[in-house]
Legacy VTK file of the C-alpha trace (Angstrom):
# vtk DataFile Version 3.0
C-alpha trace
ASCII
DATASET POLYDATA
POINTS 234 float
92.673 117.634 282.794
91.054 119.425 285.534
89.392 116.204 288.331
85.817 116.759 287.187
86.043 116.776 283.984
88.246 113.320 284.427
85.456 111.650 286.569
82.911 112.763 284.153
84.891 111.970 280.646
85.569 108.214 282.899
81.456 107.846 282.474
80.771 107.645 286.365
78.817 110.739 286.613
77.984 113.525 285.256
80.313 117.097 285.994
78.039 118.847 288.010
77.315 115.490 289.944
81.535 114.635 290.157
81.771 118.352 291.891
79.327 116.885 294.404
81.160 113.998 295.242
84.426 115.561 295.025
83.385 118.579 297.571
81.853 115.721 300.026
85.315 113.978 300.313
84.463 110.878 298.145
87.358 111.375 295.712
90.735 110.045 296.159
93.785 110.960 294.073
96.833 108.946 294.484
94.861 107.325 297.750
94.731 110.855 298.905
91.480 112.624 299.396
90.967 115.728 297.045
88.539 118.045 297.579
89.296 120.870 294.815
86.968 120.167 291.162
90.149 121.969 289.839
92.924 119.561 290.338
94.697 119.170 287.648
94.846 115.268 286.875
97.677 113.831 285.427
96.136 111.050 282.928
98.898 109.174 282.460
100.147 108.950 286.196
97.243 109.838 288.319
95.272 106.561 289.750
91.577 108.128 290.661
88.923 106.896 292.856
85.765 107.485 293.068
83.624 106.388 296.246
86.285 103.302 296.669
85.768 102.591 292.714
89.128 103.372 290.439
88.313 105.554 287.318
89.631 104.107 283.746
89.922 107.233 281.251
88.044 105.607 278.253
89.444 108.352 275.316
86.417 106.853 272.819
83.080 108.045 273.875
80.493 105.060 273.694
76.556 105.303 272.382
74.810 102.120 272.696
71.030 101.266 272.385
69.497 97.870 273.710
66.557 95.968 273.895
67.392 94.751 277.311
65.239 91.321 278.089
63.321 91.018 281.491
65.253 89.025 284.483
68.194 91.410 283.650
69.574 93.862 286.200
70.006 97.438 284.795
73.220 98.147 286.526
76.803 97.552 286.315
77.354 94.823 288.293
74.852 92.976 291.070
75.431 91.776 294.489
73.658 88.653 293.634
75.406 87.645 290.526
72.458 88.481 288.466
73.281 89.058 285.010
73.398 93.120 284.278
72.788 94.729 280.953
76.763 95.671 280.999
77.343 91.910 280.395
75.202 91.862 277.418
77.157 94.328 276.223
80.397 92.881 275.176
83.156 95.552 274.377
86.625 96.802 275.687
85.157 99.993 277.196
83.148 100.783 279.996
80.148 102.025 279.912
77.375 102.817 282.644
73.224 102.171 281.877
71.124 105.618 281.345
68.417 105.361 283.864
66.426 102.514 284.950
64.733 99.785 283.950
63.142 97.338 285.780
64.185 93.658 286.600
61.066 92.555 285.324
60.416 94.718 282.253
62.035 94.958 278.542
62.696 97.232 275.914
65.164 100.138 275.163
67.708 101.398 277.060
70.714 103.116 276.115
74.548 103.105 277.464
77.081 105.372 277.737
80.569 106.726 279.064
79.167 109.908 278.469
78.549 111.546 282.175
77.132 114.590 281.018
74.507 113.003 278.631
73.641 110.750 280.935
72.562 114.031 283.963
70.758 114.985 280.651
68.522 112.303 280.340
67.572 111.435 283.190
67.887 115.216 284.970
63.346 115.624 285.921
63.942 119.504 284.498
64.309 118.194 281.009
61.096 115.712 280.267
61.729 114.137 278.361
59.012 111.385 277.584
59.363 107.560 277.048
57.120 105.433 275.429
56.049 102.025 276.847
53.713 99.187 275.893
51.807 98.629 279.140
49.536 94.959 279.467
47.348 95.121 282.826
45.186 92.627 284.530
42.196 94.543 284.327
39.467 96.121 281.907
40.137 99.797 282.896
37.115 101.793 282.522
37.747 105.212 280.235
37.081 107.357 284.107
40.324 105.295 285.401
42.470 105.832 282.287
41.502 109.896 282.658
42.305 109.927 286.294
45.943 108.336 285.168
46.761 110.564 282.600
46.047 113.579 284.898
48.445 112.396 287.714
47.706 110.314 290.830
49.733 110.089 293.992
52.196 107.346 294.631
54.851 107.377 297.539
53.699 111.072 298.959
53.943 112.782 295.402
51.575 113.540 292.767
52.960 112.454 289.172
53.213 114.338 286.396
50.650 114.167 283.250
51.172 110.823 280.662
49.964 110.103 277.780
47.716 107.286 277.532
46.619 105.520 274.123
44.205 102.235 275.024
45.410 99.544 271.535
42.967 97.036 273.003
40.583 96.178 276.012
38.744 93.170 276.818
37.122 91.547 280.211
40.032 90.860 282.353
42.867 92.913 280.868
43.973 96.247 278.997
46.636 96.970 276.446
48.303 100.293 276.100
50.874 102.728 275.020
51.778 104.994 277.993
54.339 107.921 277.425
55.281 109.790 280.766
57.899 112.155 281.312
59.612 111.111 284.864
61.464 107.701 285.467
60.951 107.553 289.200
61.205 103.885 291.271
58.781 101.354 289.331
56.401 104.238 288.395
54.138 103.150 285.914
53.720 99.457 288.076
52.936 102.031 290.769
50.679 104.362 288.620
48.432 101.151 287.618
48.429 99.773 291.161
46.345 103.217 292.530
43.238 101.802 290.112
43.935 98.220 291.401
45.548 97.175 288.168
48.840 94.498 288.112
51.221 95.705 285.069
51.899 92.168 283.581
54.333 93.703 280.469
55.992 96.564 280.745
58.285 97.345 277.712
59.872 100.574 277.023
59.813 101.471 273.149
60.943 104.647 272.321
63.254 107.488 274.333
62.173 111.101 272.567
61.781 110.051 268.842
64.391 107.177 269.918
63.215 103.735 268.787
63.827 100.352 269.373
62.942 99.888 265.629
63.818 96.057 264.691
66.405 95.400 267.296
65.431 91.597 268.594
65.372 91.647 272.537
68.963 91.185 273.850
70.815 92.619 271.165
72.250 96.233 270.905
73.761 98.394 268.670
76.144 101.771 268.213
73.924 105.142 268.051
74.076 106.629 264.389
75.607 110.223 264.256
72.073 111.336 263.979
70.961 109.934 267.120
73.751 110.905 269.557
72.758 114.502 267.798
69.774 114.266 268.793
70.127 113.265 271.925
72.397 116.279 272.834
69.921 119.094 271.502
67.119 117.421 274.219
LINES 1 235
234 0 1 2 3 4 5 6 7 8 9 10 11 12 13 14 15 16 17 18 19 20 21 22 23 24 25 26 27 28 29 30 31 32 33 34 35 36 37 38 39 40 41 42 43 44 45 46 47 48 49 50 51 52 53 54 55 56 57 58 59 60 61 62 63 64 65 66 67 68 69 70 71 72 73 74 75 76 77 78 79 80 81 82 83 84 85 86 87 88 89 90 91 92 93 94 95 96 97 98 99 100 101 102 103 104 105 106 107 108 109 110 111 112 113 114 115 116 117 118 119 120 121 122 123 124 125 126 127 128 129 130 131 132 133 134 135 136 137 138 139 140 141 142 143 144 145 146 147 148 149 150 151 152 153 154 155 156 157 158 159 160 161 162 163 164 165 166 167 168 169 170 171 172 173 174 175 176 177 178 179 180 181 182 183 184 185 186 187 188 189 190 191 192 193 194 195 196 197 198 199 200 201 202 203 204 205 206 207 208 209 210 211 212 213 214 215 216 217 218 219 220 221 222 223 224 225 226 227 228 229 230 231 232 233
């Protein structure tokens, strides 16, 4: 199996991503460094490395969906022994989060050992939109809900369009579904902050037409066929 293909089939990156780190000297083979994309890799001898990190050839690709609670870590593992949404997870293979989601917010996110899928999703050229239910400290008037959902500036950069459906409004707060198509650092906490708004929930609901449905808040489940088909026609 050529060594991109490998590192991407392991569910560390995606292909075009390994070739990166494999032309920048970050990939070891046998505790050598290898530098060609074409190597061919033995799977049944070959011990791989990637950026220190040794590569386990899963031969099962994984699907998962979660409703990951807040005060989890969206990673694989945590430098401070937080708990990670890989340890809610409980199987024999490994599989990597899709994206980010916030410390402090809930809701779906999906898990994989499926490099290229994952460059899919979360590759900017593809926008795809996810849904979130967004709570705010603060009656937004219908002039700062316009000015959101045709892009303000945050970090040097002007965000893209969202979508912006108000459920409920009262004196000191504002309830909301907000779609956008980006998943840059703590956006939408960002987004709010530029009309002096605090997000107090943040829960992601849907990826594309992928829902959380009725899955209670730390559980997860397989992807149907249907989904994972889905998924790769984005």
């Amino acid at each position: 199996m050529r060594l991109n293909k490998y590192i991407s089939h392991s569910g560390y990156t995606s292909r075009r991503k390994a070739d990166d780190l494999i032309f920048q000297g970050k990939v070891k083979v046998n505790n050598k460094v290898e530098k060609n994309p074409g190597y061919r890799v033995d799977v049944d001898k070959d011990v791989v490395t990637v950026e220190g990190k040794e590569l386990k050839q899963d031969n099962k690709i994984i699907y998962i969906m979660l409703n990951k609670p807040t005060d989890v870590i969206t990673s694989v593992d945590d430098q401070f022994d937080r708990k990670t949404v890989v340890d809610l997870v409980k199987i024999d293979e490994r599989v990597y989060p899709v994206g980010r989601l916030d410390y402090d917010s809930s809701g779906l996110i999906l898990l994989t050992n499926d490099g290229d899928l994952t460059y899919k999703l979360t590759h900017p050229k593809h926008e795809i939109y996810k849904k979130y239910f967004v709570k705010v400290n603060k009656f937004l008037s219908d002039k700062e809900i316009y000015t959101l959902k045709k892009g303000v500036v945050i970090d040097g950069y002007m965000t893209n369009n969202s979508k912006i459906e108000v459920i409920s409004k009262n004196r000191g707060h504002t309830n909301m579904y907000v779609s956008i198509d980006e998943g840059r650092n703590r956006q939408i906490r960002k987004m709010f902050k530029t009309q002096g708004a605090d997000v107090l929930t943040l829960k992601r609901i849907s990826i594309g037409n992928l829902t959380l449905g009725n899955l209670k808040e730390g559980n997860w489940r397989y992807l149907t066929k249907h989904e994972i088909n889905y998924l790769k026609s984005l």
